[in-house]
C-alpha positions in Angstrom: 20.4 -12.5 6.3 18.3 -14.8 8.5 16.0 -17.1 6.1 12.4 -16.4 6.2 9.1 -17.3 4.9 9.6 -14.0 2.6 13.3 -15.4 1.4 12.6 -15.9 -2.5 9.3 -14.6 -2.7 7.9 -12.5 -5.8 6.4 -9.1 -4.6 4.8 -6.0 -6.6 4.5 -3.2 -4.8 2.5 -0.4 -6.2 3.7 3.3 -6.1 6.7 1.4 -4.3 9.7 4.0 -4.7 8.0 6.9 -2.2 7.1 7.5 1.4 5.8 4.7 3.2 5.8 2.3 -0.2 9.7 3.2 -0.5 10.2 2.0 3.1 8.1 -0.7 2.5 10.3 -2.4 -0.6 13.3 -1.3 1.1 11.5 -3.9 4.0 11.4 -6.7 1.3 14.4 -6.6 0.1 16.3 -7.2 3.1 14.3 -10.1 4.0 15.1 -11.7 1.2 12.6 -11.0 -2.0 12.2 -10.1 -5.7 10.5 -7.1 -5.9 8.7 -5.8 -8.9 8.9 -1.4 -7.8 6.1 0.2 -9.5 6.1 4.1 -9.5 4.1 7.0 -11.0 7.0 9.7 -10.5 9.7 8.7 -8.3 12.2 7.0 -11.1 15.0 8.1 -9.3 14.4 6.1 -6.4 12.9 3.1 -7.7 16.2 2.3 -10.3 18.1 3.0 -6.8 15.9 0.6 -4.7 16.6 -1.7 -8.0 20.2 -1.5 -7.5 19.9 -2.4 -3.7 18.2 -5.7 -4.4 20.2 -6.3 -7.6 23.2 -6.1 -5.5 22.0 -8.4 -2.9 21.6 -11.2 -5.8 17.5 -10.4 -6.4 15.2 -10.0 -9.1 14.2 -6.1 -9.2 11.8 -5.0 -12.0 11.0 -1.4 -12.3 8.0 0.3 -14.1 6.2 3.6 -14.3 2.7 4.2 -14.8 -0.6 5.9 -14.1 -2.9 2.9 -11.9 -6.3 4.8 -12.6 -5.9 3.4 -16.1 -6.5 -0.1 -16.8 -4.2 -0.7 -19.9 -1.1 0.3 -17.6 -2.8 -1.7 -14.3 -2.7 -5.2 -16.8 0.8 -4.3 -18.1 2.5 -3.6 -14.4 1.1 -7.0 -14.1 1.7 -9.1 -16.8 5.8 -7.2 -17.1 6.2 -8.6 -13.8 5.6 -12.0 -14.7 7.9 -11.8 -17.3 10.7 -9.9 -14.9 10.3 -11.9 -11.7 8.6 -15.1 -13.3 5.6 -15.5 -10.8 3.9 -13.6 -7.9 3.2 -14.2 -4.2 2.5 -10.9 -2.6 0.8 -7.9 -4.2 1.1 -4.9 -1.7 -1.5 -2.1 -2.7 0.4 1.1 -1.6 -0.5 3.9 -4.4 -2.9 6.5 -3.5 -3.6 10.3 -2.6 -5.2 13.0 -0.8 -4.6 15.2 -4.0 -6.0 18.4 -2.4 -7.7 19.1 0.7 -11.9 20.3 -1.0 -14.7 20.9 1.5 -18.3 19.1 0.2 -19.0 22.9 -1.2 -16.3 23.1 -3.2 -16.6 19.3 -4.5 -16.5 19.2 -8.0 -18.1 15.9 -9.9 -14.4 15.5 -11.8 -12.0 16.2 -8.3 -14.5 13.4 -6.9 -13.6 11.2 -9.4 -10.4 11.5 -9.3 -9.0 11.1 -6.1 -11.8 8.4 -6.0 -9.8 6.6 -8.8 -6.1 7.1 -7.7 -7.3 5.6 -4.2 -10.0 3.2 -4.7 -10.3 2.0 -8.9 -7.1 1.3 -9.4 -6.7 -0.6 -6.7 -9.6 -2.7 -8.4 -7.4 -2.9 -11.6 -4.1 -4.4 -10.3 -5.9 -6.9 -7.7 -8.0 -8.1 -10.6 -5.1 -8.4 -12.8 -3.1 -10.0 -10.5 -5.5 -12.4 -8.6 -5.2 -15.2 -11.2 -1.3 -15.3 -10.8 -1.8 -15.2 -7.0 -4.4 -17.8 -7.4 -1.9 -19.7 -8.9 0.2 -20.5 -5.4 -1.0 -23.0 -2.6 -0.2 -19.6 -0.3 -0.3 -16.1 -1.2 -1.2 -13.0 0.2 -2.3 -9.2 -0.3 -2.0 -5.9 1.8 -4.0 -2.9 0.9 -3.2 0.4 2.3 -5.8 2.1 4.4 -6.1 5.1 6.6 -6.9 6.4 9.6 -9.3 8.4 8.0 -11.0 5.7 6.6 -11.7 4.5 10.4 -12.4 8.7 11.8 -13.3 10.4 8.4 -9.9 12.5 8.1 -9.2 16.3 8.6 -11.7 18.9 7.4 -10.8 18.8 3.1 -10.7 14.8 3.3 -13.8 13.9 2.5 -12.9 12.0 -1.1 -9.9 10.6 0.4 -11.4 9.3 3.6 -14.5 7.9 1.8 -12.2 6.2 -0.8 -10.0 4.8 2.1 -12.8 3.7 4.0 -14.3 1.5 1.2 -10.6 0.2 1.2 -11.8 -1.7 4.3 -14.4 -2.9 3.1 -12.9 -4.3 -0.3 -10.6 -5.8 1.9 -12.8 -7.6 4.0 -15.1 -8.5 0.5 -12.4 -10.0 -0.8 -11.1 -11.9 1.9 -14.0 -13.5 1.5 -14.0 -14.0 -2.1 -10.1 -14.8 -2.6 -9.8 -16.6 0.4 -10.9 -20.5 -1.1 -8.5 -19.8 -3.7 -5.4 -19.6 -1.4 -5.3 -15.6 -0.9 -5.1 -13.9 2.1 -6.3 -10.3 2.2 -5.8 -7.5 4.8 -4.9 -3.8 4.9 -2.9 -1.7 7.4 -5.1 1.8 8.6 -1.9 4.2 9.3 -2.2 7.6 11.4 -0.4 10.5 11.7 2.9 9.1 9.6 5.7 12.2 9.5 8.9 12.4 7.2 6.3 11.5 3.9 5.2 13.8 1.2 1.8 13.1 1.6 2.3 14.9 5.1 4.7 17.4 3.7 2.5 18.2 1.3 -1.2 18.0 2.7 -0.3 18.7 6.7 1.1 21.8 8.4 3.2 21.5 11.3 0.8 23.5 13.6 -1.6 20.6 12.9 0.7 18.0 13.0 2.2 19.0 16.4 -1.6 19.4 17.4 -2.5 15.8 16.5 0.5 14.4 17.9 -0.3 16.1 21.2 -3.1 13.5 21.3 -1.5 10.7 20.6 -1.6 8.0 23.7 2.2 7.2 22.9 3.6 10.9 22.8 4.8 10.3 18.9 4.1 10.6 15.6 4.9 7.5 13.4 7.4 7.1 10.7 7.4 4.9 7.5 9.2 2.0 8.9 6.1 1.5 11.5 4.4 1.0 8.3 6.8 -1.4 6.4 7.2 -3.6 9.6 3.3 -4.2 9.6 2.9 -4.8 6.2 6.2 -6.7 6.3 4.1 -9.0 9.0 0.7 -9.2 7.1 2.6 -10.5 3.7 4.6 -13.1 5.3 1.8 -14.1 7.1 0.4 -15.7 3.3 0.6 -19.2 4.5 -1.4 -17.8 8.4 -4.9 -17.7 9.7 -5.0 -14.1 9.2 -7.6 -12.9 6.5 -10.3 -10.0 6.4 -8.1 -7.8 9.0 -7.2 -4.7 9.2 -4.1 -3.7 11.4 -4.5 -0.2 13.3 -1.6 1.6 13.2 -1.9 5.0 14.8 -0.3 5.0 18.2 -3.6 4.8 20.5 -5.4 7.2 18.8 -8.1 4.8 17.4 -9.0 1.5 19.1 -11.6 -0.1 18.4 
Protein backbone atom coordinates (compact mmCIF):
# COMPACT_ATOMS: atom_id res chain seq x y z
CA UNK A 1 0.00 0.00 0.00
CA UNK A 2 1.38 3.22 -1.32
CA UNK A 3 1.23 5.94 1.66
CA UNK A 4 -1.21 8.73 1.21
CA UNK A 5 -2.74 11.73 2.71
CA UNK A 6 -5.81 9.22 3.63
CA UNK A 7 -3.10 6.56 5.37
CA UNK A 8 -4.30 6.80 9.14
CA UNK A 9 -7.21 8.89 8.77
CA UNK A 10 -10.53 8.44 10.80
CA UNK A 11 -13.62 8.21 8.43
CA UNK A 12 -17.52 7.67 9.17
CA UNK A 13 -19.33 6.79 6.45
CA UNK A 14 -23.07 6.89 6.66
CA UNK A 15 -25.25 3.99 5.23
CA UNK A 16 -21.59 2.72 4.40
CA UNK A 17 -22.14 -1.23 3.89
CA UNK A 18 -24.49 -0.79 0.44
CA UNK A 19 -24.29 0.27 -3.08
CA UNK A 20 -22.27 3.06 -3.80
CA UNK A 21 -21.42 3.77 0.21
CA UNK A 22 -20.23 -0.07 0.28
CA UNK A 23 -17.83 0.70 -2.61
CA UNK A 24 -17.01 3.71 -1.12
CA UNK A 25 -15.50 2.29 2.43
CA UNK A 26 -14.17 -0.56 0.53
CA UNK A 27 -12.20 2.77 -1.30
CA UNK A 28 -10.92 3.75 2.25
CA UNK A 29 -9.80 1.02 3.47
CA UNK A 30 -7.34 0.25 0.94
CA UNK A 31 -5.84 3.55 1.09
CA UNK A 32 -5.07 3.20 4.27
CA UNK A 33 -7.96 4.42 6.89
CA UNK A 34 -10.07 3.66 10.07
CA UNK A 35 -13.48 3.55 9.07
CA UNK A 36 -16.34 3.89 11.30
CA UNK A 37 -19.35 1.73 8.71
CA UNK A 38 -22.63 2.91 9.68
CA UNK A 39 -25.68 1.01 8.27
CA UNK A 40 -29.47 0.98 8.52
CA UNK A 41 -29.95 -2.76 7.17
CA UNK A 42 -26.98 -4.21 5.55
CA UNK A 43 -25.23 -5.87 8.89
CA UNK A 44 -24.03 -8.56 6.89
CA UNK A 45 -21.79 -6.51 4.88
CA UNK A 46 -20.76 -3.98 7.15
CA UNK A 47 -19.20 -6.76 9.87
CA UNK A 48 -17.55 -8.08 6.47
CA UNK A 49 -16.17 -4.67 5.29
CA UNK A 50 -15.08 -4.73 9.21
CA UNK A 51 -13.19 -7.73 8.86
CA UNK A 52 -11.36 -6.45 5.65
CA UNK A 53 -9.93 -3.46 7.36
CA UNK A 54 -9.47 -5.33 10.62
CA UNK A 55 -7.31 -7.62 8.69
CA UNK A 56 -5.28 -5.02 7.15
CA UNK A 57 -4.26 -3.71 10.87
CA UNK A 58 -7.23 -0.79 10.99
CA UNK A 59 -9.67 0.49 13.25
CA UNK A 60 -13.31 -0.67 11.93
CA UNK A 61 -16.31 0.36 14.03
CA UNK A 62 -19.66 -0.83 13.04
CA UNK A 63 -23.15 0.53 13.95
CA UNK A 64 -26.76 0.36 12.91
CA UNK A 65 -29.27 2.91 13.05
CA UNK A 66 -32.18 5.00 11.68
CA UNK A 67 -30.32 8.85 10.68
CA UNK A 68 -33.81 10.61 10.48
CA UNK A 69 -33.62 10.37 14.31
CA UNK A 70 -31.40 12.53 16.15
CA UNK A 71 -30.77 10.39 19.36
CA UNK A 72 -29.19 7.62 16.95
CA UNK A 73 -27.38 10.63 14.55
CA UNK A 74 -25.44 11.96 18.11
CA UNK A 75 -24.73 8.30 19.17
CA UNK A 76 -23.12 7.11 15.46
CA UNK A 77 -21.14 10.09 16.43
CA UNK A 78 -20.03 10.15 19.64
CA UNK A 79 -19.46 5.71 19.35
CA UNK A 80 -17.07 6.59 16.80
CA UNK A 81 -15.08 8.67 18.89
CA UNK A 82 -14.79 6.25 21.32
CA UNK A 83 -13.99 3.26 18.52
CA UNK A 84 -11.63 5.21 16.24
CA UNK A 85 -10.58 7.98 18.84
CA UNK A 86 -10.98 11.13 16.51
CA UNK A 87 -12.51 12.10 13.05
CA UNK A 88 -11.23 13.63 9.87
CA UNK A 89 -13.69 12.78 7.13
CA UNK A 90 -17.40 12.46 7.46
CA UNK A 91 -18.79 11.05 4.11
CA UNK A 92 -22.74 11.69 3.92
CA UNK A 93 -23.86 8.67 1.75
CA UNK A 94 -27.38 7.58 3.38
CA UNK A 95 -30.47 8.42 1.51
CA UNK A 96 -33.52 7.23 -0.75
CA UNK A 97 -35.83 7.51 -3.43
CA UNK A 98 -38.30 5.35 -1.26
CA UNK A 99 -41.02 5.26 -3.95
CA UNK A 100 -41.47 6.88 -7.13
CA UNK A 101 -45.18 9.51 -6.14
CA UNK A 102 -46.31 11.97 -8.77
CA UNK A 103 -47.29 15.68 -7.00
CA UNK A 104 -51.14 14.13 -7.12
CA UNK A 105 -50.41 11.40 -5.24
CA UNK A 106 -48.06 13.37 -2.65
CA UNK A 107 -49.03 12.76 0.66
CA UNK A 108 -47.88 15.43 3.59
CA UNK A 109 -46.25 12.25 5.61
CA UNK A 110 -44.39 10.40 2.22
CA UNK A 111 -43.13 14.19 1.78
CA UNK A 112 -41.68 14.08 5.00
CA UNK A 113 -40.19 11.20 4.87
CA UNK A 114 -38.12 10.79 2.11
CA UNK A 115 -37.44 14.60 2.83
CA UNK A 116 -35.86 13.28 6.22
CA UNK A 117 -33.96 10.10 5.07
CA UNK A 118 -32.27 12.49 2.33
CA UNK A 119 -32.06 15.90 3.61
CA UNK A 120 -32.60 16.02 7.98
CA UNK A 121 -30.54 13.62 8.73
CA UNK A 122 -27.97 14.69 6.93
CA UNK A 123 -28.31 17.90 9.21
CA UNK A 124 -28.05 15.62 12.30
CA UNK A 125 -24.67 13.78 11.72
CA UNK A 126 -22.90 17.05 10.15
CA UNK A 127 -23.98 18.87 13.21
CA UNK A 128 -22.91 16.28 15.47
CA UNK A 129 -19.87 15.79 13.97
CA UNK A 130 -18.69 19.25 13.04
CA UNK A 131 -17.13 20.08 16.49
CA UNK A 132 -14.86 16.89 16.23
CA UNK A 133 -13.94 17.85 12.64
CA UNK A 134 -13.48 21.33 13.90
CA UNK A 135 -11.12 19.94 16.02
CA UNK A 136 -8.29 19.13 13.10
CA UNK A 137 -6.03 21.85 11.40
CA UNK A 138 -7.58 19.88 8.08
CA UNK A 139 -10.61 18.04 7.65
CA UNK A 140 -13.10 17.48 5.15
CA UNK A 141 -16.84 16.40 4.25
CA UNK A 142 -18.50 14.80 1.09
CA UNK A 143 -22.28 14.86 0.77
CA UNK A 144 -23.87 12.72 -1.72
CA UNK A 145 -26.03 14.41 -4.33
CA UNK A 146 -27.77 13.53 -7.46
CA UNK A 147 -28.23 14.04 -10.82
CA UNK A 148 -31.63 14.77 -10.09
CA UNK A 149 -30.87 17.35 -7.87
CA UNK A 150 -29.11 19.24 -10.99
CA UNK A 151 -32.26 17.92 -13.89
CA UNK A 152 -35.19 17.20 -11.35
CA UNK A 153 -35.06 13.25 -11.69
CA UNK A 154 -37.52 10.86 -13.49
CA UNK A 155 -41.32 11.46 -13.47
CA UNK A 156 -42.14 10.04 -9.38
CA UNK A 157 -38.89 11.99 -8.11
CA UNK A 158 -40.08 14.96 -7.08
CA UNK A 159 -39.27 14.52 -3.05
CA UNK A 160 -36.09 12.95 -3.82
CA UNK A 161 -34.88 15.40 -6.43
CA UNK A 162 -35.95 18.41 -4.28
CA UNK A 163 -34.32 16.86 -1.18
CA UNK A 164 -31.07 16.19 -3.31
CA UNK A 165 -31.11 19.51 -4.74
CA UNK A 166 -31.07 21.37 -1.47
CA UNK A 167 -28.07 18.85 -0.85
CA UNK A 168 -26.23 21.35 -3.08
CA UNK A 169 -27.06 24.00 -1.61
CA UNK A 170 -26.28 22.89 2.09
CA UNK A 171 -23.15 22.03 0.64
CA UNK A 172 -22.24 25.22 -0.65
CA UNK A 173 -23.90 26.95 2.86
CA UNK A 174 -21.67 25.27 4.71
CA UNK A 175 -18.65 25.52 2.89
CA UNK A 176 -19.05 28.80 3.79
CA UNK A 177 -19.81 28.43 7.34
CA UNK A 178 -17.22 25.41 8.17
CA UNK A 179 -14.78 26.58 6.01
CA UNK A 180 -12.77 29.22 8.82
CA UNK A 181 -12.85 26.38 11.00
CA UNK A 182 -10.67 24.09 8.92
CA UNK A 183 -13.54 22.09 6.99
CA UNK A 184 -13.82 21.50 3.62
CA UNK A 185 -17.22 20.71 2.15
CA UNK A 186 -18.28 19.36 -1.25
CA UNK A 187 -20.66 16.72 -2.66
CA UNK A 188 -20.46 14.40 -5.69
CA UNK A 189 -23.96 14.71 -8.16
CA UNK A 190 -24.02 10.88 -9.55
CA UNK A 191 -26.16 9.78 -12.75
CA UNK A 192 -27.28 6.83 -13.99
CA UNK A 193 -25.15 4.37 -11.48
CA UNK A 194 -26.15 0.40 -12.41
CA UNK A 195 -25.33 -2.73 -10.27
CA UNK A 196 -27.02 -0.64 -6.90
CA UNK A 197 -30.29 -1.34 -5.29
CA UNK A 198 -31.50 1.98 -5.53
CA UNK A 199 -31.44 1.27 -9.43
CA UNK A 200 -32.60 -2.29 -8.93
CA UNK A 201 -35.13 -1.25 -7.09
CA UNK A 202 -36.54 2.17 -8.44
CA UNK A 203 -35.30 1.82 -12.31
CA UNK A 204 -36.48 -0.69 -14.99
CA UNK A 205 -34.18 -1.85 -17.58
CA UNK A 206 -36.24 -0.47 -20.48
CA UNK A 207 -35.47 2.96 -18.87
CA UNK A 208 -32.17 2.40 -17.93
CA UNK A 209 -31.07 1.19 -21.45
CA UNK A 210 -33.09 4.36 -22.62
CA UNK A 211 -31.04 6.77 -20.44
CA UNK A 212 -27.88 5.12 -21.17
CA UNK A 213 -28.58 5.53 -24.96
CA UNK A 214 -28.03 9.25 -24.15
CA UNK A 215 -25.16 9.20 -22.41
CA UNK A 216 -22.12 11.17 -24.32
CA UNK A 217 -19.78 8.21 -23.19
CA UNK A 218 -21.90 5.16 -24.41
CA UNK A 219 -22.12 3.77 -20.57
CA UNK A 220 -23.73 3.64 -17.56
CA UNK A 221 -21.64 4.20 -14.38
CA UNK A 222 -20.82 1.81 -11.67
CA UNK A 223 -20.15 2.36 -7.86
CA UNK A 224 -16.45 2.57 -8.06
CA UNK A 225 -16.88 5.81 -10.34
CA UNK A 226 -18.44 7.05 -7.32
CA UNK A 227 -15.88 5.84 -4.58
CA UNK A 228 -12.89 7.17 -6.70
CA UNK A 229 -14.55 10.83 -6.61
CA UNK A 230 -15.37 10.88 -3.21
CA UNK A 231 -12.03 9.06 -2.59
CA UNK A 232 -10.54 12.43 -4.32
CA UNK A 233 -12.83 15.11 -2.57
CA UNK A 234 -11.93 13.58 1.13
CA UNK A 235 -8.27 13.42 0.62
CA UNK A 236 -8.45 16.66 -0.76
CA UNK A 237 -9.13 18.00 3.33
CA UNK A 238 -5.80 19.81 3.45
CA UNK A 239 -6.77 21.41 -0.68
CA UNK A 240 -8.29 24.59 -2.05
CA UNK A 241 -11.27 22.75 -2.95
CA UNK A 242 -14.54 23.89 -0.98
CA UNK A 243 -18.27 24.64 -2.01
CA UNK A 244 -17.95 22.15 -5.10
CA UNK A 245 -19.81 19.87 -6.38
CA UNK A 246 -18.30 17.08 -8.71
CA UNK A 247 -20.66 15.95 -11.74
CA UNK A 248 -20.45 12.62 -12.26
CA UNK A 249 -22.84 11.37 -14.96
CA UNK A 250 -20.84 10.65 -18.07
CA UNK A 251 -21.71 13.92 -20.24
CA UNK A 252 -25.15 13.92 -19.57
CA UNK A 253 -25.12 17.18 -17.55
CA UNK A 254 -22.43 19.91 -17.94
CA UNK A 255 -22.80 22.80 -16.76
Amino acid sequence: MIKNKITGKNILITAGAQGIGESITKHFIDSGANVAIHYFSSADTANKLKAYAISKGQKAFVIGGDLTKETDANTLVDKTLEALGGLDVLINNAGSLVARRMLNEMDTEFWHKVMDINLTSMMFVTRAASPYLAKNENSSIVNLASLAGRKGGHPGSLVYSTSKGAILTFTRALSSELGPQGIRVNAVAPGLILGTSFHNTHTTKESAAATTAGIPIQRAGNADDVARAVLFLASEYDGFISGATLDINGGVYNM
